[in-house]
C-alpha positions as CSV (number, residue, x, y, z in Angstrom):
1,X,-22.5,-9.1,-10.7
2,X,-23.3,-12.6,-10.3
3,X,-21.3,-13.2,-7.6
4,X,-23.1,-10.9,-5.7
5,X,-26.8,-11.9,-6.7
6,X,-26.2,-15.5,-5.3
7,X,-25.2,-13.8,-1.9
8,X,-21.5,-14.9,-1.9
9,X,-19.0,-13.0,-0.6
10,X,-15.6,-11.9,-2.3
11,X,-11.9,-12.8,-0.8
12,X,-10.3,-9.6,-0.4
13,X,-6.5,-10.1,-0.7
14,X,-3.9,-8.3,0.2
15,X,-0.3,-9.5,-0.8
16,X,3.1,-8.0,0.3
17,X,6.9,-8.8,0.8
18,X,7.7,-7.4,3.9
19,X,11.3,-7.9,3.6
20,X,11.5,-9.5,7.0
21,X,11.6,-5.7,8.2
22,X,9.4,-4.6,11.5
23,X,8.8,-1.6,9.8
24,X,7.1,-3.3,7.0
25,X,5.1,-5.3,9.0
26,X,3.8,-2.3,10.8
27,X,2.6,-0.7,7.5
28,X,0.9,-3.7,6.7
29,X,-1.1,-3.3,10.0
30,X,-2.1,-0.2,9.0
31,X,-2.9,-1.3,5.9
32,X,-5.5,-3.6,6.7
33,X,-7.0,-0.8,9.1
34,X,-7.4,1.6,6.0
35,X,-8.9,-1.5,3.3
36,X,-10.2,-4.3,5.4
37,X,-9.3,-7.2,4.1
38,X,-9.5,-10.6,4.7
39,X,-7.2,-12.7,3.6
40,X,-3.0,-11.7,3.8
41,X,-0.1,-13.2,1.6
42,X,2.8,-12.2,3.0
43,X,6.4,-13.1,1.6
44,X,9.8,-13.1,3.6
45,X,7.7,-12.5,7.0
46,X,9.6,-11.1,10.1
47,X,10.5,-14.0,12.4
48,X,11.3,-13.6,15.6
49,X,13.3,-16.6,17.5
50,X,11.9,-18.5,14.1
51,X,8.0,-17.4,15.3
52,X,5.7,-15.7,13.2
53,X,4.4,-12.9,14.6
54,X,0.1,-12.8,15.1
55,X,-2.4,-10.0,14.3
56,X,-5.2,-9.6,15.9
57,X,-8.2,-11.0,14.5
58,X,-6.4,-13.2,12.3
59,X,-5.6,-17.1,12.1
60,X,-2.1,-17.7,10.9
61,X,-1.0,-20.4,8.8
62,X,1.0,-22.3,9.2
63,X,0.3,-23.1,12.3
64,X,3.5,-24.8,13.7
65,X,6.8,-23.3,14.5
66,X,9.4,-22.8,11.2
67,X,11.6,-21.3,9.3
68,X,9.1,-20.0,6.3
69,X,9.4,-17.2,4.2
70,X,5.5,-17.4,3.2
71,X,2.6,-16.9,5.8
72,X,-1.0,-16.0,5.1
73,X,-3.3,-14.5,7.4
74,X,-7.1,-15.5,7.5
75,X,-9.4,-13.1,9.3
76,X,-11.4,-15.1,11.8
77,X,-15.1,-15.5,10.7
78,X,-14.2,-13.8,7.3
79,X,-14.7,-17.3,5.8
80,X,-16.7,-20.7,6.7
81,X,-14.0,-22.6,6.7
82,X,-10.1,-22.2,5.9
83,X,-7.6,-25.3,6.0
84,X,-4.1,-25.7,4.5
85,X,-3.8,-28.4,1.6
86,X,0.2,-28.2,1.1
87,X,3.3,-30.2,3.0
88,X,4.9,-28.3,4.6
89,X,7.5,-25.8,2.6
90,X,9.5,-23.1,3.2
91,X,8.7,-21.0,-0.2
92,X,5.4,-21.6,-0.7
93,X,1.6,-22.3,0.7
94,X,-1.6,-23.3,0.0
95,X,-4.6,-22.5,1.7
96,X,-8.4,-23.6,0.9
97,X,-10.8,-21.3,1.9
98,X,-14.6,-22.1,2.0
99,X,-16.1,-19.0,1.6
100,X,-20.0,-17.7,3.1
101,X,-22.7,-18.6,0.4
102,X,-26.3,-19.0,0.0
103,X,-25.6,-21.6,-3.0
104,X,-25.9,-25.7,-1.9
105,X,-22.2,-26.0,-3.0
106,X,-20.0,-23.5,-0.5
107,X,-17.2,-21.7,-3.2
108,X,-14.1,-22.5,-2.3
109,X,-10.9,-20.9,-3.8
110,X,-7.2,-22.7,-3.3
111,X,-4.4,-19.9,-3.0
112,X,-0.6,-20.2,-3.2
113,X,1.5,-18.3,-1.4
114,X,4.5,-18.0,-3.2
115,X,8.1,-16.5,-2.4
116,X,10.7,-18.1,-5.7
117,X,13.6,-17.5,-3.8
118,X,17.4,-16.9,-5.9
119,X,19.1,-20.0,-5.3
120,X,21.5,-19.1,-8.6
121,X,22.6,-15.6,-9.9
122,X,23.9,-16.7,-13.5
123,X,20.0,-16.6,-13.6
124,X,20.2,-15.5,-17.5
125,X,22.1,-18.3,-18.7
126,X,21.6,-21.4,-16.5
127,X,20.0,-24.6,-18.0
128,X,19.4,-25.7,-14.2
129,X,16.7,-24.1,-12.3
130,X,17.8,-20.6,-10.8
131,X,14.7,-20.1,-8.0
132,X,13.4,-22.2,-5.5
133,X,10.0,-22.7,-7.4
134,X,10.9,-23.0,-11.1
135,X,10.6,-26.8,-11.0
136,X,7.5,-26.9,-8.6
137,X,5.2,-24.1,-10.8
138,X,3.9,-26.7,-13.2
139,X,2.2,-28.6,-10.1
140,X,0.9,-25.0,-8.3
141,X,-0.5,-23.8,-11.5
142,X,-2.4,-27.4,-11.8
143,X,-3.9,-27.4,-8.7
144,X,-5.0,-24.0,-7.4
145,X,-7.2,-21.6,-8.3
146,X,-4.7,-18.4,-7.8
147,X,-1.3,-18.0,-7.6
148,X,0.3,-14.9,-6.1
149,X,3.5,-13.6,-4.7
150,X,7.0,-12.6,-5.3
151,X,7.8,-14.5,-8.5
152,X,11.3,-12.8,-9.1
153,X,10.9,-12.9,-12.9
154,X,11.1,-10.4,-15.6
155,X,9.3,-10.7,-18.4
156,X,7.3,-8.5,-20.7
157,X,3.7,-10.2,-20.3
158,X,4.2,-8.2,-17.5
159,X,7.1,-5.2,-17.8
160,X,8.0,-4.3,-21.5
161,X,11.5,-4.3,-22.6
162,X,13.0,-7.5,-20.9
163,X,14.5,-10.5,-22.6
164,X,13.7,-13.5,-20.6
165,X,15.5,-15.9,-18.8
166,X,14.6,-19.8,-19.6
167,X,12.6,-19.7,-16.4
168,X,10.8,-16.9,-16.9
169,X,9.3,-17.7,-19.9
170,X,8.5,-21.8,-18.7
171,X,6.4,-19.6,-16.3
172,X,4.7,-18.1,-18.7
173,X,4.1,-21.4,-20.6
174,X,2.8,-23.2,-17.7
175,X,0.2,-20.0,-17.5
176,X,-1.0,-20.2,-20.7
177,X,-1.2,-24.1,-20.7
178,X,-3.0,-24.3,-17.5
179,X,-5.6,-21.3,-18.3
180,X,-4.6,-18.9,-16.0
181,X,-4.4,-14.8,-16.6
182,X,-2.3,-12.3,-14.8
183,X,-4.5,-9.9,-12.9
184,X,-1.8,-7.1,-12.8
185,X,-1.8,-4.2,-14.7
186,X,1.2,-4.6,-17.0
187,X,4.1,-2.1,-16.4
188,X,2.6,-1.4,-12.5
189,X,6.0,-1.2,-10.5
190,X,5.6,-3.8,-7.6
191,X,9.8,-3.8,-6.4
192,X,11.8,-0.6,-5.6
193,X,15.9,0.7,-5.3
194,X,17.6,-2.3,-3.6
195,X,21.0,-3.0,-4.2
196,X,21.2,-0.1,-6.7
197,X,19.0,-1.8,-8.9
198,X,16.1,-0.5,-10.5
199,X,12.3,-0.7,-10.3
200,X,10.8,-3.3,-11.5
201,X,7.7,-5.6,-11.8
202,X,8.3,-9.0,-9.4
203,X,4.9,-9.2,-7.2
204,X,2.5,-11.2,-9.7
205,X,-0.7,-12.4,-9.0
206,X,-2.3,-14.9,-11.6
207,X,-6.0,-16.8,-11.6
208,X,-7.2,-20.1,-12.7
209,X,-10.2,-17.7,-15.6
210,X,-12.2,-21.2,-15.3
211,X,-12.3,-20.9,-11.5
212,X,-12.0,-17.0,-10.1
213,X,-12.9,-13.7,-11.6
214,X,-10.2,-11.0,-9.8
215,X,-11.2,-7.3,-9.8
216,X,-9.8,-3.9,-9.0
217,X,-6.3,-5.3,-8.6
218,X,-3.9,-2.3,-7.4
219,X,-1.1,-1.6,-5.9
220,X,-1.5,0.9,-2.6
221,X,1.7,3.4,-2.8
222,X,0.4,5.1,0.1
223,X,1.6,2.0,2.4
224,X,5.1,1.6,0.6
225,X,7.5,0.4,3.3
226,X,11.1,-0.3,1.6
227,X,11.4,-2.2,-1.0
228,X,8.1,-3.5,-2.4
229,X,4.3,-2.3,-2.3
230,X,1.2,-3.9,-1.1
231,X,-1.2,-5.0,-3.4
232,X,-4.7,-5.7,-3.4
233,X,-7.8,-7.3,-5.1
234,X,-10.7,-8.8,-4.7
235,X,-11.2,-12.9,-5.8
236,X,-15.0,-13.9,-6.5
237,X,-15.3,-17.7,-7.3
238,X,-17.5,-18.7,-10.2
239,X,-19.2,-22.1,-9.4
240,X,-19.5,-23.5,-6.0
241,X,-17.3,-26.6,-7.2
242,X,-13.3,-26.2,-7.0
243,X,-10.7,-28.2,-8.0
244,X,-9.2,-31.2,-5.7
245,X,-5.8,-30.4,-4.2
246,X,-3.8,-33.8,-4.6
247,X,-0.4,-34.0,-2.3
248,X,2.8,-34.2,-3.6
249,X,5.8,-34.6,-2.3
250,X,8.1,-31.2,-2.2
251,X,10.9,-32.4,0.5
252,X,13.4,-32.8,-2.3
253,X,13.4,-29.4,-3.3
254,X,12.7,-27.9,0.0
């Protein structure tokens, strides 16, 4: 591969809703044993006295004290550099990482951590915005290079037989307008039983195809802890340029 050739090295992700559950957290430990990786996206962390909890060998972001319900985890030395480029918000997080290269320009790749939370349950017929991040996707999409997490959409880009909501298809729109692909396999069940409901496709991950290349994007059964699976890949960046992150204010719909 090219990416290889020029002596760069791959972000290996691993993404997960741990369902703020100890147990959950503990199979993603071992997860990382078993595959590795370097980079972790984890939605609805487990917070305890509103602190997230560390892993060995990893930088956690962010790195003050709050109420979030999206942390990533950046394995020390896995990358040259690693900063986050977003205000501060409780659903979502980006993080630049800069990663080892022999090119002049370092590759860098912008991911967003993203939990939409339900802020309205007549989700199939309301006009307004039903999830935390419905009116903020247009701006992720626009200045990142990968967007992944727990969208809590149904759609059938990505599981046949669903009608969408309004909101699930503008997500799909601002995808297609801002030249990103979804790296999941369509029809791989990401969500399991809660609430009697059934299982169903909500973990999405979803590249910038001018930016990133993903590969060998799976889900890992074997480390299934409640109510969603892990899921990993691997993120190669194709130039050594990237996109400029530009601020924007989030508070209002914080």
């Amino acid at each position: 591969m090219e990416q290889r050739n020029s002596g760069r090295s791959p972000a290996c992700i691993l993404q997960y809703n741990s369902g703020k559950s100890l147990i959950a957290f503990q199979v993603m430990q071992a997860t990382i044993i078993d595959i590795n990786e370097n980079t972790l996206l984890v939605q609805e962390p487990l917070l305890r006295d509103r602190t997230l909890p560390t892993l060995d060998d990893f930088h956690c972001f962010p790195l003050h004290k709050q109420a979030c319900r999206t942390v990533s985890y950046v394995r020390k030395k896995g990358f040259k550099s690693t900063s986050v480029i977003s205000d501060p918000h409780a659903d979502f997080l980006v993080v630049s990482v800069t990663l080892h290269s022999k090119d002049c320009k370092l590759p860098t790749i912008n991911i967003a951590n993203c939990h939409n939370r339900l802020q309205n349950h007549n989700w199939r017929t309301c006009n307004q915005p039903t999830h935390s991040l419905d009116p903020l996707f247009h701006e992720i999409f626009t200045l990142v290079d990968l967007v992944a997490g727990d969208m809590n959409k149904y759609h059938p880009r990505w599981e046949a037989g669903h009608q969408p909501s309004q909101w699930a298809q503008n997500l799909v729109d601002i995808c297609n307008t801002s030249n990103f692909r979804l790296a999941n396999t369509p029809n791989t069940l990401t969500s399991y039983l809660i609430n009697n409901s059934r299982p169903a496709v909500l973990d999405l991950t979803f590249f910038n195809q001018d930016q990133v290349t993903v590969s060998n994007w799976h889900t890992d059964l074997q480390h299934k802890a409640l109510y969603h699976t892990p899921i990993s890949y691997q993120a190669w960046p194709k130039t050594g340029t990237h996109q400029e992150y530009k601020r924007y204010n989030c508070k209002k719909t914080n």
